[in-house]
mmCIF file as gemmi writes it, N, C-alpha and C atoms, coordinates in Angstrom:
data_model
loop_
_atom_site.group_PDB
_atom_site.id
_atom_site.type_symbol
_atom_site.label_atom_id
_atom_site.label_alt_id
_atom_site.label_comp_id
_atom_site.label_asym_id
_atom_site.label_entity_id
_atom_site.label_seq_id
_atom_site.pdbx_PDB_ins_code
_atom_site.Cartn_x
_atom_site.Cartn_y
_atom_site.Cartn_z
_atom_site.occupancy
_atom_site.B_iso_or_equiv
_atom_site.pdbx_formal_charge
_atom_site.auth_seq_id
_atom_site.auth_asym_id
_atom_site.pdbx_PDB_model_num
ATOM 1 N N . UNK Axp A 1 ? -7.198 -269.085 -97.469 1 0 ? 1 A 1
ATOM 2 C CA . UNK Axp A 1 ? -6.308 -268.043 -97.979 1 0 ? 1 A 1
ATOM 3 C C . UNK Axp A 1 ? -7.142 -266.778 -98.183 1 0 ? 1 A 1
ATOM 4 N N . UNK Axp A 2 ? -6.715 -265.715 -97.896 1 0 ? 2 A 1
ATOM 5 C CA . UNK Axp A 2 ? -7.264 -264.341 -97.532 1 0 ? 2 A 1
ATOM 6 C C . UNK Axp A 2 ? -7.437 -263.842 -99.664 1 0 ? 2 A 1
ATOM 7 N N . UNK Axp A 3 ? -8.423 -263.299 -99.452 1 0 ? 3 A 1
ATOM 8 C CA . UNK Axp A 3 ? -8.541 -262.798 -100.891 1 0 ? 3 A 1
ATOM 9 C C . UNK Axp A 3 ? -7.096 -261.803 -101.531 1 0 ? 3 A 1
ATOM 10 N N . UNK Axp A 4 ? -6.607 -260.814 -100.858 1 0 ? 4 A 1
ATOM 11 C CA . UNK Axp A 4 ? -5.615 -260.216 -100.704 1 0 ? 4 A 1
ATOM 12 C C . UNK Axp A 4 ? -4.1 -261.052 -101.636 1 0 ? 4 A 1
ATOM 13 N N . UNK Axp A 5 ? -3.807 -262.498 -100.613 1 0 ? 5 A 1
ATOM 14 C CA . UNK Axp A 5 ? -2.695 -263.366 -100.438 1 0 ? 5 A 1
ATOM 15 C C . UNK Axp A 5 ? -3.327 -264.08 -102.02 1 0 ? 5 A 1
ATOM 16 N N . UNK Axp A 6 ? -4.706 -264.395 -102.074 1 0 ? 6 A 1
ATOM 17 C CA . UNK Axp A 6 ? -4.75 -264.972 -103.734 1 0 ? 6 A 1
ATOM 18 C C . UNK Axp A 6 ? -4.391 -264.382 -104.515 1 0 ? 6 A 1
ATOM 19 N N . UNK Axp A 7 ? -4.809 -262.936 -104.366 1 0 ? 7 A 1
ATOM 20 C CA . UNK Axp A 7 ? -4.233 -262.225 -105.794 1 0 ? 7 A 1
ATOM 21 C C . UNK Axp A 7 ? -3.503 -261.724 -106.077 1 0 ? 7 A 1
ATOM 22 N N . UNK Axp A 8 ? -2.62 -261.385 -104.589 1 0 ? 8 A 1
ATOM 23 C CA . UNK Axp A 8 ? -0.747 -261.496 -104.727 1 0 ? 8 A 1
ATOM 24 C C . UNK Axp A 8 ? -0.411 -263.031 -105.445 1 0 ? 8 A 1
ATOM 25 N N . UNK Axp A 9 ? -0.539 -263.511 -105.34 1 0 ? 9 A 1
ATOM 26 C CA . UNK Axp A 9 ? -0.34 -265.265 -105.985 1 0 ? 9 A 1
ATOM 27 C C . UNK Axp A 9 ? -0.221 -265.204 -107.135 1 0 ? 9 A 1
ATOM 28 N N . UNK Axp A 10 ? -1.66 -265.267 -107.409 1 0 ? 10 A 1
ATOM 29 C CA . UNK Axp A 10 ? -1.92 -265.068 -108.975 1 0 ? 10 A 1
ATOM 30 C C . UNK Axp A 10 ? -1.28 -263.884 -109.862 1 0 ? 10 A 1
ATOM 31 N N . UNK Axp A 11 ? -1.058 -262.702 -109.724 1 0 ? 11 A 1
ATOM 32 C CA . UNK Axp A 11 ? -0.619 -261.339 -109.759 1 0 ? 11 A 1
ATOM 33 C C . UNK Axp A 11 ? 1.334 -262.042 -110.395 1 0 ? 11 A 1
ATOM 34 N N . UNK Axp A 12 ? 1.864 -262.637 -109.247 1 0 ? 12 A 1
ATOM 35 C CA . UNK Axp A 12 ? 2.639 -263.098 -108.95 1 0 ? 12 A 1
ATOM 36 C C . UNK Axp A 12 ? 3.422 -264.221 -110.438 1 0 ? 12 A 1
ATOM 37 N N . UNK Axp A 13 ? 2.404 -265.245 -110.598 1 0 ? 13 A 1
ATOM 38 C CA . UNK Axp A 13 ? 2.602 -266.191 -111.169 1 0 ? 13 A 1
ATOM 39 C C . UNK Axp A 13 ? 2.215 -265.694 -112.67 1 0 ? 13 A 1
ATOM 40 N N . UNK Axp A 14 ? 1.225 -264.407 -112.628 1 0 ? 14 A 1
ATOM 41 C CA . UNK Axp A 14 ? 1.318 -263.847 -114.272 1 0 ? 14 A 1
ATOM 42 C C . UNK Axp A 14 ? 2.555 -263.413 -114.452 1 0 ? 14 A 1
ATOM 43 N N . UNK Axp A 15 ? 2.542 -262.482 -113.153 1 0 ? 15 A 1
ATOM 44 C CA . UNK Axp A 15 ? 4.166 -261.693 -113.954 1 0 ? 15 A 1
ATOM 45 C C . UNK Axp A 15 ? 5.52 -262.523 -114.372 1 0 ? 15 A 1
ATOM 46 N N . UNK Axp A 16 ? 5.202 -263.749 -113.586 1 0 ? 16 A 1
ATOM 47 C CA . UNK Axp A 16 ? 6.238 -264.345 -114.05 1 0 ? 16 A 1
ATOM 48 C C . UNK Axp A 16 ? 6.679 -265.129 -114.841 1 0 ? 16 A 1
ATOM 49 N N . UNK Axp A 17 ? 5.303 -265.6 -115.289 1 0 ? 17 A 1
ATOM 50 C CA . UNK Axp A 17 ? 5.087 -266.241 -116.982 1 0 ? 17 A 1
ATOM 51 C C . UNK Axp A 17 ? 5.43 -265.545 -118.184 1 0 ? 17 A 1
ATOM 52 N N . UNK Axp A 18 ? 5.19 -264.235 -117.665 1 0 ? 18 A 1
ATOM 53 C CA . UNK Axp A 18 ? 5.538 -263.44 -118.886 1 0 ? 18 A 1
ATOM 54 C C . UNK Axp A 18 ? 6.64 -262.701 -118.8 1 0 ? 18 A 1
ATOM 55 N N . UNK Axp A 19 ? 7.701 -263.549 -118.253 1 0 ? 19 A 1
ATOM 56 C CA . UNK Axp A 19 ? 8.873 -262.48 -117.75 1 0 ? 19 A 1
ATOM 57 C C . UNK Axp A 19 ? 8.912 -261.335 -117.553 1 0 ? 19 A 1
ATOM 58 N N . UNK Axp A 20 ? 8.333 -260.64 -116.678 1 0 ? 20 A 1
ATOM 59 C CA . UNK Axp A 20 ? 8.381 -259.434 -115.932 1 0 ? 20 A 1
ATOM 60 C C . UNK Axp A 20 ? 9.341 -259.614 -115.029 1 0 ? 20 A 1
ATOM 61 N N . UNK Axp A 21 ? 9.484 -258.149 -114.345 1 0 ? 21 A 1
ATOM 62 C CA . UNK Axp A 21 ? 10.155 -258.465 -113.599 1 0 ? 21 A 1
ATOM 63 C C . UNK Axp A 21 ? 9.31 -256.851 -112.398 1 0 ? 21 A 1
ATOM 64 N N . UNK Axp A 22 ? 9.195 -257.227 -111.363 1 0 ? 22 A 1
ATOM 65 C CA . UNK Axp A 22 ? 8.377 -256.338 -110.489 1 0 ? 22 A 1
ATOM 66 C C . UNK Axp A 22 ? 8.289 -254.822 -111.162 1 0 ? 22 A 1
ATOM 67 N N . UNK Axp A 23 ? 9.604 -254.489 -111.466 1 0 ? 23 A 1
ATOM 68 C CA . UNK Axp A 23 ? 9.578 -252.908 -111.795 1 0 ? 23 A 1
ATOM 69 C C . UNK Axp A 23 ? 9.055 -252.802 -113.157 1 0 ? 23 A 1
ATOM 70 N N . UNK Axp A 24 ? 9.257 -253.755 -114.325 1 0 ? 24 A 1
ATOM 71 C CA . UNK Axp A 24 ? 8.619 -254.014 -115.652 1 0 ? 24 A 1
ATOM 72 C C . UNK Axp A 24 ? 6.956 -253.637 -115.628 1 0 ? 24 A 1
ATOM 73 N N . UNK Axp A 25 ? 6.336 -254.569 -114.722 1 0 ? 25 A 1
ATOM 74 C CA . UNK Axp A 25 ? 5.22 -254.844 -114.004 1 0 ? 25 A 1
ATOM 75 C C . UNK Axp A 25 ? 4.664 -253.07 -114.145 1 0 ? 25 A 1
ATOM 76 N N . UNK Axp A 26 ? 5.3 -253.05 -113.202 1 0 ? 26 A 1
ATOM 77 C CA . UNK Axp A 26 ? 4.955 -251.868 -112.469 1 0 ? 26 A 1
ATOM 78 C C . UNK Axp A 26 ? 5.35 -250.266 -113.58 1 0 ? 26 A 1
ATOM 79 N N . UNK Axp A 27 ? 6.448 -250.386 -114.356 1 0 ? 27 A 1
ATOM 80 C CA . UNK Axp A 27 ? 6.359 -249.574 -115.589 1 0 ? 27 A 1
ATOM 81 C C . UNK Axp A 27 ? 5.07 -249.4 -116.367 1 0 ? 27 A 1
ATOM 82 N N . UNK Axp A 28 ? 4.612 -250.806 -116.896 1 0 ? 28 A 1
ATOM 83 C CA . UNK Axp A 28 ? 3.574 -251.136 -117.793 1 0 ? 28 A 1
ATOM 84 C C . UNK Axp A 28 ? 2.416 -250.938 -117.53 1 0 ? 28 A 1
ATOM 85 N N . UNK Axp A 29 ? 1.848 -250.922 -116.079 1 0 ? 29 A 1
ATOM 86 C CA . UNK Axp A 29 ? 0.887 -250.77 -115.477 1 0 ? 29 A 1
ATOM 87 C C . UNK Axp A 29 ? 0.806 -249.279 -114.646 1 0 ? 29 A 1
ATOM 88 N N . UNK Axp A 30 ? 1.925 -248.751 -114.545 1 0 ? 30 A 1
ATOM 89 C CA . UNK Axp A 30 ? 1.84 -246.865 -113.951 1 0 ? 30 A 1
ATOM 90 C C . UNK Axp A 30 ? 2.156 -247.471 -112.328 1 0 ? 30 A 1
ATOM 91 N N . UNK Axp A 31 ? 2.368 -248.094 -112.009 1 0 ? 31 A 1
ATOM 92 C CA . UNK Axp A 31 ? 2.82 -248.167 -110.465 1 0 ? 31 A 1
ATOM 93 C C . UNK Axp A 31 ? 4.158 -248.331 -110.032 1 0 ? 31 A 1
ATOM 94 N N . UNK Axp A 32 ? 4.333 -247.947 -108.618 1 0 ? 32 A 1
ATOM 95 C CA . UNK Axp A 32 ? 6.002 -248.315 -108.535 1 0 ? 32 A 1
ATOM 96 C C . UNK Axp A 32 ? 6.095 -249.743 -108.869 1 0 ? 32 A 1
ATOM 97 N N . UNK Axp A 33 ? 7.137 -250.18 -108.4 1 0 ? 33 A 1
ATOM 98 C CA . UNK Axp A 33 ? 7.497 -251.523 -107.993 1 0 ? 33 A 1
ATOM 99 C C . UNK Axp A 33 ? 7.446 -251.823 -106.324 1 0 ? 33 A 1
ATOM 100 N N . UNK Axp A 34 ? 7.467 -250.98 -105.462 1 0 ? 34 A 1
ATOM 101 C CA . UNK Axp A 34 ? 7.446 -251.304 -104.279 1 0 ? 34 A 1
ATOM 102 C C . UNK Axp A 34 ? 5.827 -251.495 -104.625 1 0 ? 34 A 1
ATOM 103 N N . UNK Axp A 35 ? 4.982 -250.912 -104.798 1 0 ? 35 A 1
ATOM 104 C CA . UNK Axp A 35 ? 3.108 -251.062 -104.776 1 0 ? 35 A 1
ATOM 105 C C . UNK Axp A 35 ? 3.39 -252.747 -105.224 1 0 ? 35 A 1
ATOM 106 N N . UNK Axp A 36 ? 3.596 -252.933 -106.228 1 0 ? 36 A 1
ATOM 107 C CA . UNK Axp A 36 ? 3.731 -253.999 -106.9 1 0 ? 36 A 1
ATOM 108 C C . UNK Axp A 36 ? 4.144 -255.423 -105.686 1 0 ? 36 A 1
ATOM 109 N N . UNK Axp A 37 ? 5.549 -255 -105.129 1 0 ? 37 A 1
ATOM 110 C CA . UNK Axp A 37 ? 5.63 -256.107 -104.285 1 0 ? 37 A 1
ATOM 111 C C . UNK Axp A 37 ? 4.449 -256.431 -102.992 1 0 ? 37 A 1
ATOM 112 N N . UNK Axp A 38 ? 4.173 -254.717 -102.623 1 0 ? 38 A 1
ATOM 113 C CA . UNK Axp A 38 ? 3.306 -254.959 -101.594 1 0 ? 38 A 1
ATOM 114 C C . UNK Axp A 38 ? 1.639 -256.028 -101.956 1 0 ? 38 A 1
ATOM 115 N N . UNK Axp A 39 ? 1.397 -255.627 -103.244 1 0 ? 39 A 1
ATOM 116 C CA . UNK Axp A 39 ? 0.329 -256.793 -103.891 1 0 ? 39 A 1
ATOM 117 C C . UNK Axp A 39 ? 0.122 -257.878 -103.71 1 0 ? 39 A 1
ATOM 118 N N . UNK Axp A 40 ? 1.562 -258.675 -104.285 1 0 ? 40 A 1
ATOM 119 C CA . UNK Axp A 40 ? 2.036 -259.438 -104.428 1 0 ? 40 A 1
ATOM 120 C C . UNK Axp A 40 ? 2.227 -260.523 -103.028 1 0 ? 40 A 1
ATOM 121 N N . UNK Axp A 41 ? 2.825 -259.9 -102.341 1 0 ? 41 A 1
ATOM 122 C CA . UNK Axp A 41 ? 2.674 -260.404 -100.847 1 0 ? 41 A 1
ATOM 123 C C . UNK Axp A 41 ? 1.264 -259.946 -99.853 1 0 ? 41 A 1
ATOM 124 N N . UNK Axp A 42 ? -0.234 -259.655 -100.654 1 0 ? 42 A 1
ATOM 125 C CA . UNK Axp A 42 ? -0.825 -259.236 -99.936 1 0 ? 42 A 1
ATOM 126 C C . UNK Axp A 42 ? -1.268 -258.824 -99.021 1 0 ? 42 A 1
ATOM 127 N N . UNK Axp A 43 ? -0.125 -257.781 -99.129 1 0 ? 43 A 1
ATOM 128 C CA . UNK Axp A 43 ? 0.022 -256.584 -97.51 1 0 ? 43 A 1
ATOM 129 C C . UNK Axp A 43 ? -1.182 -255.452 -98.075 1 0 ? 43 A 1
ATOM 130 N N . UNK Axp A 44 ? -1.599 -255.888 -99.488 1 0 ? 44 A 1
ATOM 131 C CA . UNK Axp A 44 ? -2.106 -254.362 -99.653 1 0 ? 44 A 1
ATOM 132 C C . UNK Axp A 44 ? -3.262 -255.152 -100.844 1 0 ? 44 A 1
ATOM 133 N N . UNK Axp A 45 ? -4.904 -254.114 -101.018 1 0 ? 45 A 1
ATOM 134 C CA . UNK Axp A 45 ? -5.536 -254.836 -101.435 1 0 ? 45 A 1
ATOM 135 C C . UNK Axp A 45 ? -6.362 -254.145 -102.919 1 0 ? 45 A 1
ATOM 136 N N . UNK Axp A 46 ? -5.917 -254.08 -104.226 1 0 ? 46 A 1
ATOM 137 C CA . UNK Axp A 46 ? -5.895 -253.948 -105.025 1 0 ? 46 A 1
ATOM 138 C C . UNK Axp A 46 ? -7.331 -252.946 -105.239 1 0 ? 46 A 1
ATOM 139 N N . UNK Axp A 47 ? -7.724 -251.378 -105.919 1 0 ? 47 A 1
ATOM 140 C CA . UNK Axp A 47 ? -8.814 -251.442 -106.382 1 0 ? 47 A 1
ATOM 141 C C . UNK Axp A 47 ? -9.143 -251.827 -107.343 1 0 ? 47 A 1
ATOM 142 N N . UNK Axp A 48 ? -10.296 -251.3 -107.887 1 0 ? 48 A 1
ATOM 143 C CA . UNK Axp A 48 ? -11.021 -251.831 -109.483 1 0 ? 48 A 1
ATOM 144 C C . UNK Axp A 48 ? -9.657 -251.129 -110.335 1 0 ? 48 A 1
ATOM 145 N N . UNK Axp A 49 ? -9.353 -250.369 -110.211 1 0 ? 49 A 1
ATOM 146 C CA . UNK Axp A 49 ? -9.061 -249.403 -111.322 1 0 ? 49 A 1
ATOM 147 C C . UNK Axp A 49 ? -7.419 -250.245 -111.538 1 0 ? 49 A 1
ATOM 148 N N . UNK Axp A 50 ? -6.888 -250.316 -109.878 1 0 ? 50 A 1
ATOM 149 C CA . UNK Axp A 50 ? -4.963 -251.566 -110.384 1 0 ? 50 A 1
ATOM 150 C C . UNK Axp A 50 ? -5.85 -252.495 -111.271 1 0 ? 50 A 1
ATOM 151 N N . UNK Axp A 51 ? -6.861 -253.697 -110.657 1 0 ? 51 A 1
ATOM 152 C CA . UNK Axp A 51 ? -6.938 -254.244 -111.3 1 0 ? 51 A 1
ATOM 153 C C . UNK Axp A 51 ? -7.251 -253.884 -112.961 1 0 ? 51 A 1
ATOM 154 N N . UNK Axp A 52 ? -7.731 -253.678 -113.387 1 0 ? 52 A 1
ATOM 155 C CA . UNK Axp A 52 ? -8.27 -253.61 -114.579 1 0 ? 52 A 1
ATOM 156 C C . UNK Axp A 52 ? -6.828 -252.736 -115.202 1 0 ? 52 A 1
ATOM 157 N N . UNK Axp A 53 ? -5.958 -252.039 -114.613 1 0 ? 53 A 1
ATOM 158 C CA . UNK Axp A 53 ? -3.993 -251.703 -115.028 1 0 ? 53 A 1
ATOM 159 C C . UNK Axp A 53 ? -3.3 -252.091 -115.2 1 0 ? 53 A 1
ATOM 160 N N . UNK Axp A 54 ? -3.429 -253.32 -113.847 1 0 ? 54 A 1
ATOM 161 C CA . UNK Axp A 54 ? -2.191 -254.502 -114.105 1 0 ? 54 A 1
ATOM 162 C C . UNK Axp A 54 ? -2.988 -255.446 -115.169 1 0 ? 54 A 1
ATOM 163 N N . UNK Axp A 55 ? -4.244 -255.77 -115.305 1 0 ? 55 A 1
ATOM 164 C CA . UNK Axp A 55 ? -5.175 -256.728 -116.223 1 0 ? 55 A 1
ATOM 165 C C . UNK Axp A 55 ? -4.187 -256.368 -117.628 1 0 ? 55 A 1
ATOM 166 N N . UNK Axp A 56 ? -4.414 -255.083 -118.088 1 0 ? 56 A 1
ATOM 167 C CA . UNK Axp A 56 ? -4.009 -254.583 -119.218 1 0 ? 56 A 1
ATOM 168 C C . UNK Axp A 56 ? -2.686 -255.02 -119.312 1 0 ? 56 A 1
ATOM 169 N N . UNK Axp A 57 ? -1.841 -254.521 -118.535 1 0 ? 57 A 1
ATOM 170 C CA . UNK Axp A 57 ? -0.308 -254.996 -118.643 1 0 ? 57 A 1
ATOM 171 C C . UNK Axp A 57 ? -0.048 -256.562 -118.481 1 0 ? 57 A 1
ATOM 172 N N . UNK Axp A 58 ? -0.79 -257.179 -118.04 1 0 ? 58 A 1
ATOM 173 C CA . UNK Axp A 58 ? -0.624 -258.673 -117.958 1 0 ? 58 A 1
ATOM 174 C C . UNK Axp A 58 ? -0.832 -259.255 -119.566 1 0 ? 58 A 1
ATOM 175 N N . UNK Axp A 59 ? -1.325 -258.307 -120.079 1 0 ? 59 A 1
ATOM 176 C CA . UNK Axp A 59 ? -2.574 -258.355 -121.338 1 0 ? 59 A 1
ATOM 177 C C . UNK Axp A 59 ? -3.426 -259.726 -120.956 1 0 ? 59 A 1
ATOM 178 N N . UNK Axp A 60 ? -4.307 -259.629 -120.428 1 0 ? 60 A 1
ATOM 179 C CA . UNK Axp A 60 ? -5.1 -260.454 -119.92 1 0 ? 60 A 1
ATOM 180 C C . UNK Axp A 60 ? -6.336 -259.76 -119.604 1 0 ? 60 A 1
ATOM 181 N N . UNK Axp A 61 ? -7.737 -260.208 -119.886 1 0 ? 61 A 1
ATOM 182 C CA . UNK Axp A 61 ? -8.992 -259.786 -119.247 1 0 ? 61 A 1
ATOM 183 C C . UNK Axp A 61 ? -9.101 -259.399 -117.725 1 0 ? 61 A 1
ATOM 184 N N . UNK Axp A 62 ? -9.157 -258.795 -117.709 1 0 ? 62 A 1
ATOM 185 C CA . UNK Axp A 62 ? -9.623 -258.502 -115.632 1 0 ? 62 A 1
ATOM 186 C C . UNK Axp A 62 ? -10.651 -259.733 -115.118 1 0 ? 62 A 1
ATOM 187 N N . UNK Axp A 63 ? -11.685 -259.935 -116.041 1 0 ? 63 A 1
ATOM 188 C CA . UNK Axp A 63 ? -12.782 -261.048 -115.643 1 0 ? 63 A 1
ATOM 189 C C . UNK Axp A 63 ? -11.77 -262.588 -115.848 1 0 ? 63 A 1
ATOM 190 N N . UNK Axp A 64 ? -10.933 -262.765 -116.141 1 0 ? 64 A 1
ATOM 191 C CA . UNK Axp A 64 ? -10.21 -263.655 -116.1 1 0 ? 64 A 1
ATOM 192 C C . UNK Axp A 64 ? -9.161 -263.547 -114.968 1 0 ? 64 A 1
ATOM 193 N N . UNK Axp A 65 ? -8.35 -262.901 -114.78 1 0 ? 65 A 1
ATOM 194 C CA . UNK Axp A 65 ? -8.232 -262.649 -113.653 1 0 ? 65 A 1
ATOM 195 C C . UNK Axp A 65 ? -8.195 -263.08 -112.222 1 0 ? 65 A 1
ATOM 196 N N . UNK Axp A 66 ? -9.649 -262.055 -112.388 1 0 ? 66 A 1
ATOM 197 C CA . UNK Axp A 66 ? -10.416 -262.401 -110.959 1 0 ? 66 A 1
ATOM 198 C C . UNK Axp A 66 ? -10.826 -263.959 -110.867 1 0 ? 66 A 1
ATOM 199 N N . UNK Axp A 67 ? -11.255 -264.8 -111.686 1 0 ? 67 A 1
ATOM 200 C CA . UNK Axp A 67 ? -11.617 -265.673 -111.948 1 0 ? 67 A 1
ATOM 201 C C . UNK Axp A 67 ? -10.765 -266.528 -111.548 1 0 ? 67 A 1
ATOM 202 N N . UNK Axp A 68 ? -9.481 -266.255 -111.4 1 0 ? 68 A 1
ATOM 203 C CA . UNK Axp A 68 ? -8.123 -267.354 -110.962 1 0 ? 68 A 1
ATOM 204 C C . UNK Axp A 68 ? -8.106 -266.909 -109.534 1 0 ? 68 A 1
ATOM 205 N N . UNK Axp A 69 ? -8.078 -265.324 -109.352 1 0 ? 69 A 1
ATOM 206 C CA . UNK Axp A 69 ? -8.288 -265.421 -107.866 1 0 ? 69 A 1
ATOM 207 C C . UNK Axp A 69 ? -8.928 -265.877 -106.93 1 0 ? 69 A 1
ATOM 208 N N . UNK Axp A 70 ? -10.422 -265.899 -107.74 1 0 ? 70 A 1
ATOM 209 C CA . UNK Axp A 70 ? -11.631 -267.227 -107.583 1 0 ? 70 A 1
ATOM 210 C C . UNK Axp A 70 ? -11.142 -268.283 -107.102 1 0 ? 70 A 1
ATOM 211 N N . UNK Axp A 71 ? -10.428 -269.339 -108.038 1 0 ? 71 A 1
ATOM 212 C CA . UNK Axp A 71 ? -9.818 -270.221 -108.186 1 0 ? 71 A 1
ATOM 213 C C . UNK Axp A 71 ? -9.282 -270.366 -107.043 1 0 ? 71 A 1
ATOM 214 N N . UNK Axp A 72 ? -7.857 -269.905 -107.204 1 0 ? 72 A 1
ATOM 215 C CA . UNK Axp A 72 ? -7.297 -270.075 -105.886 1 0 ? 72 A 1
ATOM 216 C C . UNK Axp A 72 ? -7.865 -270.026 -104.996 1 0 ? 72 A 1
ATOM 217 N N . UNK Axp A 73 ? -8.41 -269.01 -104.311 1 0 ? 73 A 1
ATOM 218 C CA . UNK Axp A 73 ? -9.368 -269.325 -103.218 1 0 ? 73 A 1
ATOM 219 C C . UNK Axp A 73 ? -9.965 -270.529 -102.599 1 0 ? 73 A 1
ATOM 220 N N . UNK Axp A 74 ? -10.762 -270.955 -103.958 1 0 ? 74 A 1
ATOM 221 C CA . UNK Axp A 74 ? -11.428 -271.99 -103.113 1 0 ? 74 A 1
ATOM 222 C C . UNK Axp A 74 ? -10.454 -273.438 -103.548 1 0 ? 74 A 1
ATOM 223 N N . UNK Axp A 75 ? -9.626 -273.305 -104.047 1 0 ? 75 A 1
ATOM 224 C CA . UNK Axp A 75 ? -8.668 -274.217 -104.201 1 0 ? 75 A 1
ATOM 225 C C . UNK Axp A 75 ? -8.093 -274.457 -102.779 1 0 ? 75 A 1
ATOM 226 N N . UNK Axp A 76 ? -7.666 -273.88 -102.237 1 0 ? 76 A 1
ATOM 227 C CA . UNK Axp A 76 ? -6.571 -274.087 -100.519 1 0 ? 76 A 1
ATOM 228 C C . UNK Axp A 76 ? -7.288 -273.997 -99.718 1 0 ? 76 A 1
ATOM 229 N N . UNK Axp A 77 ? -9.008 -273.933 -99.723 1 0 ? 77 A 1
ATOM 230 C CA . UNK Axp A 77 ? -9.447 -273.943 -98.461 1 0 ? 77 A 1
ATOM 231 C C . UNK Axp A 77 ? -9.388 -275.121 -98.101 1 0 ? 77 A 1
């Protein structure tokens, strides 16, 4: 799985734990909601600065995070 497609995943499975909803997401964090879906389906590949935006709005650490994107990764190879 492409680094991209993990952290649409993960990205994915926060927002939806915490009932978001793409445009919520994307309120809380300063982005549209289309950016948001494109993430999400890793058409598009996050910098430092989303991450550590959406981190905040997830309220979650960024080093945690990444750390699931980690995860996943080497989880499906």
């Amino acid at each position: 799985m492409s680094l991209e497609k993990a952290f649409g995943s993960v990205l994915r499975c926060l927002r939806q734990d915490r009932g978001l909803s793409q445009e919520a997401l994307g309120f809380e964090s300063g982005y549209h909601r289309t950016y948001i879906s494109l993430l999400e389906r890793g058409q598009k590949s996050p910098s430092l600065q989303t991450i550590f935006n959406l981190s905040k709005a997830l309220k979650i650490a960024p080093a945690d995070l990444i750390k699931q994107v980690e995860f996943r990764t080497h989880s499906l190879l």
